[in-house]
N, C-alpha and C positions, 0 to 999 in steps of 0.2 A: 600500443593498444590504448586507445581513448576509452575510460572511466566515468561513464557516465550518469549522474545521477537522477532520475527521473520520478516528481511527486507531483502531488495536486490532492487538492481536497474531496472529498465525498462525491461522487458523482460528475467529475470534472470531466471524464473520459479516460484518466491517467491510463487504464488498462489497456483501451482500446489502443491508443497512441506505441504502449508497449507492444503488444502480439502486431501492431504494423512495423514499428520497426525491425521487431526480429523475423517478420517475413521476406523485407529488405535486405538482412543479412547479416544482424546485428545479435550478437548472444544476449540473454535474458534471463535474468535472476531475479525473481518474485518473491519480495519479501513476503508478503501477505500468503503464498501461496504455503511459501516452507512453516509461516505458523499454523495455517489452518491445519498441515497434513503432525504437526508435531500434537495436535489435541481431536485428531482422532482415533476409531480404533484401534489402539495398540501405539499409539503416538509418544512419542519419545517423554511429554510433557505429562501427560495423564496421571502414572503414579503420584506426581510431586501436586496437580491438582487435586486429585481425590485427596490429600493426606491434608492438604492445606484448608480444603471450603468446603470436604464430604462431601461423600454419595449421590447429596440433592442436585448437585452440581454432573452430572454423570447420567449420561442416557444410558438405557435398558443395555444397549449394545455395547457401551466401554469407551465413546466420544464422549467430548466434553458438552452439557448442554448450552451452547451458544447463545439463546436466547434468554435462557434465566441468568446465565451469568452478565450479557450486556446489561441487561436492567442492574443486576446487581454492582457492577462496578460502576454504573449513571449515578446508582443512591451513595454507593460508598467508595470516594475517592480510596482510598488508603487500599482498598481489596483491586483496583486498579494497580496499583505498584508491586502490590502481590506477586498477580497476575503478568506482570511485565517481568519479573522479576525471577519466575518460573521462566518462560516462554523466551525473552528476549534472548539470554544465552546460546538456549540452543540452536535460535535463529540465524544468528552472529555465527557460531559452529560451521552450521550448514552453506551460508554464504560464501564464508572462505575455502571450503571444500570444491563450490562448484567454479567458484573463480578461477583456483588453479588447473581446472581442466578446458579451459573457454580458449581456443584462435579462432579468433575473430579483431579485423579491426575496430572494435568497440563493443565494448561488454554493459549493456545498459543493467542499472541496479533498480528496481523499480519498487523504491521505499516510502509507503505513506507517511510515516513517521522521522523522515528524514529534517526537516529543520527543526524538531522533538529533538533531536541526539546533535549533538553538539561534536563528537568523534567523526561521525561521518564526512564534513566538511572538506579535513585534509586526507580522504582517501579516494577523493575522485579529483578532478580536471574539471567536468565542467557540470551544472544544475538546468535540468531543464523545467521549468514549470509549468503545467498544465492548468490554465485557469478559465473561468466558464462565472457568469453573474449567479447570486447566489439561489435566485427563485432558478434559473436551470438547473444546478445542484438537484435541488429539491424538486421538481417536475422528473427528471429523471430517477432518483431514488426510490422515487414512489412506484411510477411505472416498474422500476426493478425489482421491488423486494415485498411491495404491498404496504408498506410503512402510512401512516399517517403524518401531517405534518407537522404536528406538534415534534416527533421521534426525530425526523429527520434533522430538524433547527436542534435539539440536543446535540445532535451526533457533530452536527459543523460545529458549534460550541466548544466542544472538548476536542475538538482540532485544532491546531495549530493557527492563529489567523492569517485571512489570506492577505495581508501587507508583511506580516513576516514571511509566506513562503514567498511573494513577489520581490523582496529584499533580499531573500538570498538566492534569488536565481539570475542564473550566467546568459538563459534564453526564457522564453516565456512564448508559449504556444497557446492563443485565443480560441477555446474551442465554445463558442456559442451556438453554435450549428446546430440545425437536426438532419443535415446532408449528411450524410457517409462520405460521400465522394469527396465534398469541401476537405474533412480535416483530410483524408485520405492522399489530397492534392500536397497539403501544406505538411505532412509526414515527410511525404517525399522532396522537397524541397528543404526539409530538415538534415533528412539522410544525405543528402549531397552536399551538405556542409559535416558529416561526419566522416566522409570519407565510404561513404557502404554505396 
């Protein structure tokens, strides 16, 4: 089984690129996805939030508020590692759980923070990277999320730059498009070099 590590920055498509290869046939483990579900209601991460940055931090419902907390770890790096520091573990947990249940030949990992973590390296085979110019980035995040532009150039900021994640990747997939179909084409000419 090919290990496959799959990032890109803010708006790059990384996702998109993911949910087509595992329609192709390829198993899918969403980093992003296991932190978002560990900091909601009832989320494995929450107690140790609430104890850590209080209540203010905590929607009505018993999720973590996402959006005061982004601002808050923008202003204060250090509530950032906190917050990594809660959350990362049990992500890392949950990862290795679903691994050992994936046949498939090729288990994509689909980790924002993947050239961040230094470990991950020697647990895959190959890097795929997803890169896109950075005003694309930012034209799509905005369409997605309603952010202003000023938010958006923070958010690439405190990512990873994109010359180191092009430095550690094994393939690099140009997604400038606003075609579906284009990257769609070039997925699948991906997956036929994974074997799916």
């Amino acid at each position: 089984m090919l290990r496959l590590g799959l990032t890109g920055g803010i708006g790059s498509g990384k996702s998109t690129v993911a949910r087509e290869l595992q329609s192709m046939g390829a198993a899918l483990i969403d980093a992003d996805d296991i932190s978002r579900r560990c900091t909601m209601v009832k989320g494995l991460a929450m107690p140790a939030i609430t104890h850590q940055f209080g209540a203010h931090f905590v929607t009505p419902e018993g999720a973590m508020d996402r959006n005061r907390m982004r601002e808050h770890v923008f202003a204060h790096p250090e509530a950032r590692q906190t917050l990594e520091a809660i959350i990362h573990p049990l992500v890392q947990q949950e990862i290795r759980r679903q691994s050992e249940l994936v046949c498939s030949p090729c288990l994509v990992f689909d980790i924002p923070l993947l050239v961040e973590s230094p470990h991950w390296r020697r647990q895959l085979d190959r890097i795929l990277v997803v890169d896109c110019a950075e005003d694309t980035q930012i034209r799509r995040v905005q369409a997605r999320n309603g952010w202003d532009r000023a938010t958006v150039e923070a958010i690439i900021r405190q990512q990873s730059p994109r010359e180191h994640r092009l430095a550690a990747a094994d393939w690099v997939l140009w997604n400038d498009h606003t075609d579906l179909q284009v990257l769609r084409h070039e997925v699948q000419l991906m997956a036929s070099r994974l074997g799916l």
